[in-house]
C-alpha positions in Angstrom: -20.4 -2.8 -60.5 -21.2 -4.0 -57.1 -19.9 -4.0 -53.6 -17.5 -6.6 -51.4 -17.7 -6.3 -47.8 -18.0 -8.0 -44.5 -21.1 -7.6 -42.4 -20.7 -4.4 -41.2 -21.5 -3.1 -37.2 -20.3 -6.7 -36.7 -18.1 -6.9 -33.1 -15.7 -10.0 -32.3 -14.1 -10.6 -29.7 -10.7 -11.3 -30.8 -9.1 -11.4 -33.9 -9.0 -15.1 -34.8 -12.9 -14.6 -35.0 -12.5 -11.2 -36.8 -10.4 -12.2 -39.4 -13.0 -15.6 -40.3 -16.2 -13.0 -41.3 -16.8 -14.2 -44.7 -17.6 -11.8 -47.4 -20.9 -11.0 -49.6 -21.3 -9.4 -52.4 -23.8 -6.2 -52.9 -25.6 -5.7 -56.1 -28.8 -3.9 -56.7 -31.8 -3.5 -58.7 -34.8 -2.0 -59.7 -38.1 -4.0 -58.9 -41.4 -2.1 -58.6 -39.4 0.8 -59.3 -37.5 1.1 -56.2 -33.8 0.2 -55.4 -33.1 -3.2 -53.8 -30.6 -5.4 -52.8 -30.7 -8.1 -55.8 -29.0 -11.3 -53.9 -30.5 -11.5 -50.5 -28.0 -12.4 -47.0 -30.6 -14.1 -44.8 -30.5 -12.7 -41.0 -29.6 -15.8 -39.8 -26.0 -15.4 -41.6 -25.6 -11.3 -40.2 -26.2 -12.3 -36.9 -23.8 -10.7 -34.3 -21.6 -12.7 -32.6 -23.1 -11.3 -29.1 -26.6 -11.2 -30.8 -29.2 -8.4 -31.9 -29.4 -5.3 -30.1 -32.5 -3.2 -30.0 -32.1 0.4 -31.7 -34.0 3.6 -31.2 -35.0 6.2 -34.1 -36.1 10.1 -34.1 -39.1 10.6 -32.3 -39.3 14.4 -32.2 -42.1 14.2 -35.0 -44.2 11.9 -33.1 -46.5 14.1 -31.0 -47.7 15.6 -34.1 -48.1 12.0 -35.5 -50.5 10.9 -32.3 -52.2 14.7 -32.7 -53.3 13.4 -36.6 -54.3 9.8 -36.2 -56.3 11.0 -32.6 -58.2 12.9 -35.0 -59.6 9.5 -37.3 -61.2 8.4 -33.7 -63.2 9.0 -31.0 -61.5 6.1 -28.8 -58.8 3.9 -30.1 -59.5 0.4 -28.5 -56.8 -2.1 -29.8 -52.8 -1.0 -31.3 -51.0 -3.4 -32.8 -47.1 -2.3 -32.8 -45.0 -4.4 -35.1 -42.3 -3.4 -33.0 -40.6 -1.7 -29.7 -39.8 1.0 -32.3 -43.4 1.6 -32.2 -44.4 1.3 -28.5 -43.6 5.4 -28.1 -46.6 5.9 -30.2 -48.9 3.7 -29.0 -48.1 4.9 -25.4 -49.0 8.5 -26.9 -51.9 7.6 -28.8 -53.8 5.0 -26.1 -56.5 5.4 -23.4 -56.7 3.7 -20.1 -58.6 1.0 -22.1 -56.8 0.7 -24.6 -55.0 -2.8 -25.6 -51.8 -2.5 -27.4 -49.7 -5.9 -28.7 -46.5 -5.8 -29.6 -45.2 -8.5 -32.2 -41.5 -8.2 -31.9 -39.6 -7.0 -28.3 -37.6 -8.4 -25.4 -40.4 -7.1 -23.3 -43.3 -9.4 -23.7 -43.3 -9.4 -27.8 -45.8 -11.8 -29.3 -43.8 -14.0 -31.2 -40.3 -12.8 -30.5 -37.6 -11.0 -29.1 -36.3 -10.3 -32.1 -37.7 -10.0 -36.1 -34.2 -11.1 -37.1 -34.8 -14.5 -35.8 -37.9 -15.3 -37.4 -38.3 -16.7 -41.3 -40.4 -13.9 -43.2 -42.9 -16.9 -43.8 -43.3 -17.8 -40.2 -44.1 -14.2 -39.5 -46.7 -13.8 -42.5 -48.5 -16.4 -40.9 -48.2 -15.5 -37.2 -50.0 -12.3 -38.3 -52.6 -13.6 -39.8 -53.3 -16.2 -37.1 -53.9 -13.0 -35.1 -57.6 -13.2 -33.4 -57.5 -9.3 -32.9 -58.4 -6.6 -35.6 -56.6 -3.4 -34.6 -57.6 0.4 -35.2 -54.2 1.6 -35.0 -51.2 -0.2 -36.4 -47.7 1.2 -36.2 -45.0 -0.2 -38.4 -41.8 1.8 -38.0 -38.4 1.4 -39.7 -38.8 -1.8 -40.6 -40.1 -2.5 -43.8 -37.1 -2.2 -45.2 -35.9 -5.0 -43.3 -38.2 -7.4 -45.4 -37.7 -9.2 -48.7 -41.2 -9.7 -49.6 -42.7 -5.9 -48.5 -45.8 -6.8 -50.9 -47.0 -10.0 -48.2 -45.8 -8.2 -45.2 -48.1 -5.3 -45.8 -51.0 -7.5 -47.1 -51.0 -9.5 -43.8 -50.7 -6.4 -41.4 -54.1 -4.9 -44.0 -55.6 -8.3 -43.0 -55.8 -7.1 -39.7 -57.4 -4.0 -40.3 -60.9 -2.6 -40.1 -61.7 -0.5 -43.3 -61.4 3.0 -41.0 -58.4 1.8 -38.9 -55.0 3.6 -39.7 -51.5 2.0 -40.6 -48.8 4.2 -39.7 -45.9 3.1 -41.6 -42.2 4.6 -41.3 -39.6 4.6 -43.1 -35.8 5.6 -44.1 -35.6 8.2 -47.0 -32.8 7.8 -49.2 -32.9 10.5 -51.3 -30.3 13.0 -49.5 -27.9 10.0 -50.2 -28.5 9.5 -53.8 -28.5 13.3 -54.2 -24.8 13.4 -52.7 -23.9 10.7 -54.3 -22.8 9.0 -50.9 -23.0 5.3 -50.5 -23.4 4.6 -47.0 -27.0 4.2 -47.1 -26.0 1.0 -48.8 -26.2 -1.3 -45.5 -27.0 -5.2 -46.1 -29.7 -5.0 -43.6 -31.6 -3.0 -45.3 -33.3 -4.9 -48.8 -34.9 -2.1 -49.8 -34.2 1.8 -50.4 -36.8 4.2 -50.5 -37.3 7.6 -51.7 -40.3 9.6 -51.6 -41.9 9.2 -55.4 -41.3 5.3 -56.0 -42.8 4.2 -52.3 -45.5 6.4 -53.2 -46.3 5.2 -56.3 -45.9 1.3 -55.0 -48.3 2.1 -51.9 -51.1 3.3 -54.5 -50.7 0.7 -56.9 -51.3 -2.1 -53.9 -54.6 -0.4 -53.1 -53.5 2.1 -50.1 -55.5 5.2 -49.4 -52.5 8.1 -48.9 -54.4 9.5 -45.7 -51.1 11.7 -45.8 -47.5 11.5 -46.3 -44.5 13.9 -45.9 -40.6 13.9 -45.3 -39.5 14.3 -41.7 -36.4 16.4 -42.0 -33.3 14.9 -39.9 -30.6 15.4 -41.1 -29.4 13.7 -44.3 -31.1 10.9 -43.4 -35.2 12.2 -43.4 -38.1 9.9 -42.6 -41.0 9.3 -44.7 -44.2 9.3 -42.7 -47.8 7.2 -44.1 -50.9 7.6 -42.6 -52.5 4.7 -44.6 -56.1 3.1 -44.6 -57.1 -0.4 -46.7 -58.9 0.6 -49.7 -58.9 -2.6 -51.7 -56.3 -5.5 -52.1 -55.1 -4.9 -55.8 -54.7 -8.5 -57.6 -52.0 -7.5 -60.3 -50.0 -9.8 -62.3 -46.6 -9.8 -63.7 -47.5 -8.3 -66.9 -48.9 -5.4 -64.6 -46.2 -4.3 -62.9 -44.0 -4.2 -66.0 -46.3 -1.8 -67.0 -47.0 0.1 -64.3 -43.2 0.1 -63.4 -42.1 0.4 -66.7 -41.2 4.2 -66.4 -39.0 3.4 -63.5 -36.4 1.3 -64.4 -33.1 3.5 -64.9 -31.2 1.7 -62.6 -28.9 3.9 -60.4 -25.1 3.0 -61.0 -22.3 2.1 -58.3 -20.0 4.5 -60.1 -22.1 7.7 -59.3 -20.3 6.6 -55.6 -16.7 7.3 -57.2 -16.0 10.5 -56.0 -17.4 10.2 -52.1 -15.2 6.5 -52.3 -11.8 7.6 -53.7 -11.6 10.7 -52.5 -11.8 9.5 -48.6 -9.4 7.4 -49.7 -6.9 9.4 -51.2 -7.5 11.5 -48.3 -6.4 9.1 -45.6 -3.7 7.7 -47.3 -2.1 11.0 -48.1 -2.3 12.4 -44.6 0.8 12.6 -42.4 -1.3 12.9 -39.3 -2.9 10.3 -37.6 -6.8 9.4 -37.6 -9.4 8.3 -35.2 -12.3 6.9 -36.1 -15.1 8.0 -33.4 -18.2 6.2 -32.9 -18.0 2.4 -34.2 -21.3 1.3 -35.9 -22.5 -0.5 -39.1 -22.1 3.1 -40.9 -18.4 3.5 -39.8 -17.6 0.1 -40.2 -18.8 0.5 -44.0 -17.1 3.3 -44.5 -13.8 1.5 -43.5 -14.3 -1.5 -45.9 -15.3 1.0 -48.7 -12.9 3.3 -48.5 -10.1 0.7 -47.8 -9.0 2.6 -44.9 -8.8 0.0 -42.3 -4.9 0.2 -42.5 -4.9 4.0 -42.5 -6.8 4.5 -39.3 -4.9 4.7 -35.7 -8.1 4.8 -33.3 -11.8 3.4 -33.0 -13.6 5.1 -30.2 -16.9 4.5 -28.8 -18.0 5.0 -25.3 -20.4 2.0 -25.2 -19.5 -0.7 -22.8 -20.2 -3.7 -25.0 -18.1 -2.4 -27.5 -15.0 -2.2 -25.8 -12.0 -4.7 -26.2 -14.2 -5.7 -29.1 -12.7 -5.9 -33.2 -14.4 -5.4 -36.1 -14.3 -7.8 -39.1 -10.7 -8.1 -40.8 -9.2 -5.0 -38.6 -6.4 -5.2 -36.1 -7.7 -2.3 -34.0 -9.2 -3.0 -31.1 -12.3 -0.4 -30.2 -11.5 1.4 -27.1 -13.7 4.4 -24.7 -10.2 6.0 -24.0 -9.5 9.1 -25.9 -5.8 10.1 -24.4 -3.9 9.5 -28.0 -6.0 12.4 -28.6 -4.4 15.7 -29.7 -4.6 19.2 -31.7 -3.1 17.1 -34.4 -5.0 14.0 -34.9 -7.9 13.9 -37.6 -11.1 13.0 -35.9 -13.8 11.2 -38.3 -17.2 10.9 -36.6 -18.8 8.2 -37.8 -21.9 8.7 -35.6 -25.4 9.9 -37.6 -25.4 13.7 -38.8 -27.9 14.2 -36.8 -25.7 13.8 -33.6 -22.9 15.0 -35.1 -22.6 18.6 -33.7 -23.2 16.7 -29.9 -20.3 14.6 -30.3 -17.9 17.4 -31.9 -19.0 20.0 -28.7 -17.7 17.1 -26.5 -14.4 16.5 -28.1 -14.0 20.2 -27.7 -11.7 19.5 -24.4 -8.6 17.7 -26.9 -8.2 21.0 -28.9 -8.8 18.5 -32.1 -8.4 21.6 -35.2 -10.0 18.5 -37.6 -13.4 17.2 -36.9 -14.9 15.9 -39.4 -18.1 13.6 -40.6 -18.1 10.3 -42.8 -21.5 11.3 -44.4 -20.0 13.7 -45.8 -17.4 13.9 -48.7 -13.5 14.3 -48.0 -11.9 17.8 -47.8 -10.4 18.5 -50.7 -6.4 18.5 -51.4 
């Protein structure tokens, strides 16, 4: 089984150009024992219309994070932050000395604005063209951008002193898979991680496990690696069927069934009318997987490049305004659970009696 969709969190600006987005086709797999995407969509093809946009994730863990890796040094001279994401820690963790580079920002990155606009082979090489060895390097929610994860940590080791400290970041998937929910499943993303099978892959390449644990946010946790270069492990193919070989139950599409059909049966069978509030690559999912882009009356979001805007193959246009709004209409927040009870306090004002969240499954009846 697999997945149809258009490139989701997508905006147009009319709907000429949102009824051309072409359609891809998700499968997955098992390599190294961890869930990818089997056919890859290069960047170059999910590119927004209007371009990239820079993104922020959870940072309430982070003081801790600077607390334990200011503990491996006595000064930390050079940071090297793969991206923006990462510049939060390395302003927590430097000196008034201290040299931090930053590969990929709109802000005086390195090589680019933007990962998304660089081949995974230019970047390989860019980092190891790299004069500077680095104490520190910070590699936040991005991994799982990459097709090859293998090269792109063996380039960022290369520029590492046996005692320096990776700090690598990372989505945990397991809360989906537990609850069966699919929306983890976004094309950007080529890999899916949970806790055992990074674990196992990050020993097998040679990584000393400093330490690791699960930063609880909500349904979505992140899984935190304070790393150090032990040895670069030459494996070959025969290896990692071994190695792997206890890992290759591959998770089926249909354990998604019941999170899909019931949303959809849902919506459809409602007499009252919905509004779909906060428009992102996880709402937009959820639309094209629940085939509810016909069922919905409203997409809401308060951001001022969204509005007037479409998303792929949907005649509603996204609008701030929330007037339609009444006791009566079904809210679905499609914002991230861990903003969820922020955005439902300020609908309070519309009396809404339904407010409910896309991550999780449909009421029943």
């Amino acid at each position: 089984m697999h997945f149809v969709y258009n490139p989701t969190g997508i905006l147009y600006k009319d709907l000429e150009s949102a009824y051309s987005a072409k359609k891809f086709k998700l499968e997955i797999k098992y390599e190294k024992g961890i869930i990818r995407q089997k056919e890859i969509i290069p960047f170059k093809i999910l590119r927004p219309e209007f371009g990239w946009l820079e993104s922020n994730e959870p940072e309430d863990h982070l003081d801790d994070v600077a607390f334990q890796i200011k503990k491996s040094f006595k000064k930390i001279e050079n940071i090297l932050c793969f991206s923006y994401k990462d510049l939060s820690l390395a302003n927590r963790l430097k000196h008034d000395n201290s040299n931090i580079d930053v590969l990929f920002s709109n802000n005086n990155g390195l090589f680019s604005d933007y990962f998304e606009d660089m081949e995974e082979a230019e970047i390989f090489e860019k980092i190891r063209n790299l004069k500077t060895k680095y104490d520190v390097v910070i590699f936040r929610h991005y991994l799982e951008h990459f097709e090859n994860i293998d090269e792109i940590m063996a380039v960022l080791r290369s520029k590492m002193f046996n005692k320096s400290i990776c700090f690598l970041e990372v989505p945990d998937c397991n809360d989906f898979i537990r609850q069966k929910n699919p929306i983890f499943l976004w094309e950007q993303h080529r890999w899916y991680f949970t806790y055992p099978k990074i674990l196992n892959w990050l020993k097998y390449f040679g990584w000393e496990i400093i330490n690791s644990y699960s930063v609880n946010y909500k349904m979505e946790p992140s899984l935190c690696f304070f790393l150090r270069s032990q040895y670069p492990t030459l494996m070959n193919k025969s290896d990692d069927d071994s190695f792997f070989k206890n890992n290759k139950n591959l998770m089926p599409f249909e354990i998604f069934d019941d999170y899909l059909k019931g949303w959809e049966k849902y919506i459809k069978n409602s007499s009252n009318k919905f509004a779909l509030i906060g428009i992102g690559h996880n709402s937009d999912r959820f639309l094209q997987w629940t085939n509810s882009k016909n069922n919905i009356d409203y997409l809401i979001d308060d951001a001022s490049e969204k509005q007037e805007k479409f998303l792929a193959k949907c005649t509603i246009k996204i609008t701030k305004s929330k007037k339609s709004l009444n006791k009566n209409t079904i809210a679905l927040l499609g914002v991230h659970p861990r903003n969820f009870e922020k955005l439902k306090d300020n609908l309070r004002k519309y009396n809404l009696k339904n407010i409910l969240s896309i991550f999780n499954s449909a009421p029943e009846g």
